[in-house]
C-alpha positions as CSV (number, residue, x, y, z in Angstrom):
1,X,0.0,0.0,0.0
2,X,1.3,2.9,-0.9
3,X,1.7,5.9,2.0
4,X,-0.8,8.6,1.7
5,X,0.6,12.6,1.3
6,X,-0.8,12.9,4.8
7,X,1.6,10.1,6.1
8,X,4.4,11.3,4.3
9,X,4.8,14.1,6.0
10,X,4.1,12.5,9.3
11,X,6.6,10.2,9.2
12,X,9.0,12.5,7.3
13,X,11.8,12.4,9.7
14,X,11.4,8.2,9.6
15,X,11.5,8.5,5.9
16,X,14.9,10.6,5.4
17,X,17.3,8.1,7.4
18,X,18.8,6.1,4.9
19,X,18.0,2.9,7.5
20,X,14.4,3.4,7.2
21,X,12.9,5.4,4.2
22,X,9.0,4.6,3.2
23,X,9.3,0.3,3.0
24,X,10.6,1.0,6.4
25,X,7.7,3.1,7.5
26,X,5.3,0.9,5.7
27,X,6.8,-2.2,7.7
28,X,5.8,0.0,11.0
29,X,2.4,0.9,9.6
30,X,1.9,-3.0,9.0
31,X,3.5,-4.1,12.8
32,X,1.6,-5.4,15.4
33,X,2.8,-5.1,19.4
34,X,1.8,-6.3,22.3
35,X,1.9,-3.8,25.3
36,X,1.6,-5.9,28.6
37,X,1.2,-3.4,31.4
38,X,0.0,0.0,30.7
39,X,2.0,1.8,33.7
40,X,5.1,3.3,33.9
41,X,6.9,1.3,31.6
42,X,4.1,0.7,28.9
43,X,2.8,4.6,28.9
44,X,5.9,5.7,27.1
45,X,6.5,2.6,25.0
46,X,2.6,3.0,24.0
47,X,3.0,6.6,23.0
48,X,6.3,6.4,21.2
49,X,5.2,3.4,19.1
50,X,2.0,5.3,18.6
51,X,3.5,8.4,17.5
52,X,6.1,6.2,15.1
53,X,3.2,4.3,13.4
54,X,3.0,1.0,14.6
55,X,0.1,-0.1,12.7
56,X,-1.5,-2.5,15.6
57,X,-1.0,-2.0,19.3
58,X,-2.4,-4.0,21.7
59,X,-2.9,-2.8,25.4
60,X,-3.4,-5.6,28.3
61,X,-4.6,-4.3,31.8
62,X,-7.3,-4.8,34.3
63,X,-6.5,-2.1,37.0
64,X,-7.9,1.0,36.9
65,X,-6.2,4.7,36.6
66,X,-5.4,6.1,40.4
67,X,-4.3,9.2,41.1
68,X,-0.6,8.0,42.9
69,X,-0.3,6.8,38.6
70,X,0.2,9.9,37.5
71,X,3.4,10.8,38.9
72,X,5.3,8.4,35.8
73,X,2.1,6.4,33.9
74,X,2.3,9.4,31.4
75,X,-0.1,7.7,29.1
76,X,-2.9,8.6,31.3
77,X,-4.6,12.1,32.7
78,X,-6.0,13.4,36.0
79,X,-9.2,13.5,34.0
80,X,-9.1,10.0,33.4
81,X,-9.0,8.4,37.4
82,X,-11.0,5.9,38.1
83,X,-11.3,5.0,34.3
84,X,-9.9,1.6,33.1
85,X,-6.2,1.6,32.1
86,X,-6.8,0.3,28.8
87,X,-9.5,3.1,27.8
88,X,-7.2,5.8,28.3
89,X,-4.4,4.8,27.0
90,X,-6.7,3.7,24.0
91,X,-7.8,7.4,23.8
92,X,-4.3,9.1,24.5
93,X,-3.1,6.8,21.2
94,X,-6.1,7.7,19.3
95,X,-5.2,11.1,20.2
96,X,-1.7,10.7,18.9
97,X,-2.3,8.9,16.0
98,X,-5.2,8.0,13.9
99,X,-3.6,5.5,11.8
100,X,-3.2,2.9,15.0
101,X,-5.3,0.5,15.3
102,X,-5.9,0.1,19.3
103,X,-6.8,-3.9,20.5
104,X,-8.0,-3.6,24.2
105,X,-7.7,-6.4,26.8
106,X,-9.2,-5.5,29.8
107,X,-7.9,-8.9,31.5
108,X,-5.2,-9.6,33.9
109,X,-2.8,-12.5,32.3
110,X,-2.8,-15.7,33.7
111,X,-2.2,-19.3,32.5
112,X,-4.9,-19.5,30.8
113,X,-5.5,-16.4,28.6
114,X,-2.1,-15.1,27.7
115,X,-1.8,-17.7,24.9
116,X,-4.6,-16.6,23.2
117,X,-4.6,-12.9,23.6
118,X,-0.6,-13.0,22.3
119,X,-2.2,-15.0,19.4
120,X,-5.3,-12.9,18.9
121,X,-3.7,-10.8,16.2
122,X,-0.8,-12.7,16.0
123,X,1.4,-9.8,17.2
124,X,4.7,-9.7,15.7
125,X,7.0,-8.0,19.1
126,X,5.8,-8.2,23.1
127,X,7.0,-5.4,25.4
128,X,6.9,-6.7,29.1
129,X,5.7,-3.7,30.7
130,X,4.5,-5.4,34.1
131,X,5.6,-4.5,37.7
132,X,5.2,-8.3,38.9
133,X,7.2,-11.4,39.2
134,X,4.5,-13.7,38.5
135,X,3.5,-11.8,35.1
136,X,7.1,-11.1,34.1
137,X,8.1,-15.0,34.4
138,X,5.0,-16.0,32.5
139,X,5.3,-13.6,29.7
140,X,8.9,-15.1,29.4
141,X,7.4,-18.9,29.6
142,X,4.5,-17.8,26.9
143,X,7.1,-16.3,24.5
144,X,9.4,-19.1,25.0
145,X,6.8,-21.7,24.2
146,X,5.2,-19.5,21.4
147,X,8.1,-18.3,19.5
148,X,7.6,-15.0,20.2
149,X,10.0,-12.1,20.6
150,X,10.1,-9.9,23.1
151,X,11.3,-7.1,25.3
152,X,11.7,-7.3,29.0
153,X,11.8,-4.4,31.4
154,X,12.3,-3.7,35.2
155,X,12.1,-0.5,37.2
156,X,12.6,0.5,41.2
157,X,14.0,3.3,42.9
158,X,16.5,5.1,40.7
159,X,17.4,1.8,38.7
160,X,15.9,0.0,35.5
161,X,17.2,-2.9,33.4
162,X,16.1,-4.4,30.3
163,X,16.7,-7.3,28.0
164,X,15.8,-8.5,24.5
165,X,14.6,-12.0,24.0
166,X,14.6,-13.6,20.0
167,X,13.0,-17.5,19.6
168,X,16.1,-19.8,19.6
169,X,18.6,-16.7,19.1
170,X,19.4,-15.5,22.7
171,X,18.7,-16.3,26.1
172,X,15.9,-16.1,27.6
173,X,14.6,-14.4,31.3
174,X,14.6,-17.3,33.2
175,X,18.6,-18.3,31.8
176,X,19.5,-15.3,33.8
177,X,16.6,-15.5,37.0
178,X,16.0,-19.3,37.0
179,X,13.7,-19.1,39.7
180,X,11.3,-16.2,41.0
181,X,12.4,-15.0,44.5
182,X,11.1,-16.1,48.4
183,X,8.0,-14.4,48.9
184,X,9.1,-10.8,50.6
185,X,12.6,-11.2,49.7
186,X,12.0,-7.9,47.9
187,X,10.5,-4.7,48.4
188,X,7.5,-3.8,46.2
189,X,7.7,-0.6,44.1
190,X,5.2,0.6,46.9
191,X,7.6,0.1,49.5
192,X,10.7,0.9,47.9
193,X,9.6,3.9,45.5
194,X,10.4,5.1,41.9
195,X,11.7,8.2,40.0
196,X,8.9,8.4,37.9
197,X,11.1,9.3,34.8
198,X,12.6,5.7,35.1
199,X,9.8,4.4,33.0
200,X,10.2,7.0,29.9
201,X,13.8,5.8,30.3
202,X,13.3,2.0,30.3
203,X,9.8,2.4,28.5
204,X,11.1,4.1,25.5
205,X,14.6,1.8,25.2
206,X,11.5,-1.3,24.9
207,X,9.9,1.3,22.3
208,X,13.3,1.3,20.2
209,X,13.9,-2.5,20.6
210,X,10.4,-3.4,19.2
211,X,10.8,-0.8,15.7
212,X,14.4,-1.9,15.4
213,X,12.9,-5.5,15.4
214,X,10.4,-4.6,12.9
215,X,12.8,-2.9,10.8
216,X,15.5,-5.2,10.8
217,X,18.4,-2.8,11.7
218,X,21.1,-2.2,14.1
219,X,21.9,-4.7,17.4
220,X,19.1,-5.9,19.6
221,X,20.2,-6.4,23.4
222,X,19.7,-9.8,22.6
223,X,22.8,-12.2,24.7
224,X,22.6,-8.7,26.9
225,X,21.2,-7.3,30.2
226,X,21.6,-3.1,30.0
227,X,20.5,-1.7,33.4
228,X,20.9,1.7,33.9
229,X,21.3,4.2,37.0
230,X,19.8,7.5,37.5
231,X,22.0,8.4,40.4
232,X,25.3,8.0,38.6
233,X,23.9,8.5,35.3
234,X,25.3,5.2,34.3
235,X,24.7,2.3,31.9
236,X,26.1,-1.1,31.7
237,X,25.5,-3.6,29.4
238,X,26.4,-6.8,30.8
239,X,26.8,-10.2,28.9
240,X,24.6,-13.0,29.4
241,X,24.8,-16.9,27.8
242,X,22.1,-19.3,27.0
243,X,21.9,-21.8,29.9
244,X,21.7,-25.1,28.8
245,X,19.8,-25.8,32.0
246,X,17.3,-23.3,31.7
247,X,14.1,-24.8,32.8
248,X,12.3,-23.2,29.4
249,X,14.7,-23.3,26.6
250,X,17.2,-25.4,28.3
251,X,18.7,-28.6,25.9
252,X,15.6,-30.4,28.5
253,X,13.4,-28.3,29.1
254,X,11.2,-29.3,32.1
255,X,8.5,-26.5,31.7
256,X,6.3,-27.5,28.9
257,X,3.3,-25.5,29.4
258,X,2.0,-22.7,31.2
259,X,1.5,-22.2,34.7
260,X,0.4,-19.3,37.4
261,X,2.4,-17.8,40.1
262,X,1.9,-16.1,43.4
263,X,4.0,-13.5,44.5
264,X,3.9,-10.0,45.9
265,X,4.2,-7.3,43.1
266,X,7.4,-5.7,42.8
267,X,9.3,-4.8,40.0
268,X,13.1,-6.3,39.6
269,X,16.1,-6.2,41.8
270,X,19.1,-4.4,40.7
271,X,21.9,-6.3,39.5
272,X,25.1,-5.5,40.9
């Protein structure tokens, strides 16, 4: 399909880099992501891939917007409290950009539903935008077992990691965290707190991961775990193997379908 006058001037400064030009833009326009969490972490992502084209997004939450959001969930407005997540960030993209396509889920992911609402319009990229152990290690488990890529994302205090995850190309969440931590081990982002600009920082790195996917250029952090510290204004990208024993993708695997967790809701702990 050829881009309309309107989109060319849009997407004009897409267009111009040698990398992209209008096949690249129409790959964008033709994309379909998968936005897991539409909080601190998925409100930028959202927005970005909004504003860059993505021709399908998909928005999973159940919660509700509360006030004590707005401080880094930037997707959503003081207007919209007490509204579903999913409805205002489904307006806010609208907003942004009529040419998205916005698939709502107004469902918390469990065992049972995540296969099918990853496989609803088969989305192409998944961008881990959840703030809980039990979500984040069955997001992994359902990419894993579906061949799907995807990007995952942790934030807490003044420190945020993130990771790129490709079918049978790179190791996988659970190569690096084999196991989900003892109950209370960890503070929750309640307890411990967050600079709210943590998410656009993390959030938006998930954004870039999922069009450079889509396009095909430049390195994923794929075989890498980048975390990142506000207070010393510091990145680190820090190298990470395939583990042969991994539970999922392992050489024998012992996790061969999907399954729920309980556990309190935190985000990630830092790695040192």
């Amino acid at each position: 399909m050829k881009l309309t006058n309107e989109q060319l001037e849009r997407y004009s400064r897409h267009i111009i880099l040698e990398q992209v030009g209008g096949k690249g833009q129409q790959k964008i326009l033709n994309s379909k992501v998968l936005i897991i969490g539409t909080g601190g972490l998925g409100s930028p992502a959202a927005m970005y891939l909004a504003a860059a084209g993505v021709g399908t997004i998909g928005l999973v939450d159940y919660d509700v917007v509360d006030l004590s959001n707005l401080q880094r969930q930037i997707i959503h407005q003081t207007n919209d409290l007490d509204k579903p997540k999913i409805e205002s960030g489904k307006e806010t993209i609208t907003a942004i950009n009529p040419d998205v396509t916005v698939k709502t889920y107004n469902e918390l992911v469990n065992s049972k539903n995540i296969a099918d609402i990853i496989k609803d319009v088969d989305y192409d990229f998944i961008i881990d935008g959840t703030d809980n152990f039990p979500a984040k290690f069955l997001i992994n488990d359902a990419c894993v077992l579906l061949k799907k890529p995807f990007s995952h994302a942790g934030i807490i205090r003044f420190q945020g990691q993130t990771m790129t995850y490709l079918p049978g190309k790179s190791p996988c969440y659970r190569c690096i965290f084999p196991e989900m931590p003892p109950k209370d081990a960890i503070p929750t982002c309640r307890q411990a707190g967050v600079l709210g600009v943590m998410g656009g920082v993390i959030g938006t790195l998930q954004a870039t991961e999922a069009l450079k996917y889509i396009l095909g250029i430049g390195e994923l952090l794929t075989g890498f775990l980048l975390t990142y510290d506000a207070l010393s204004m510091t990145f680190r990208k820090i190298k990470i193997k395939n583990n042969s024993k991994c539970k999922i993708c392992g050489e024998n695997p012992t996790i061969t379908e999907l399954i729920d967790y309980e556990q309190p809701t935190c985000s990630f702990k830092a790695v040192k």
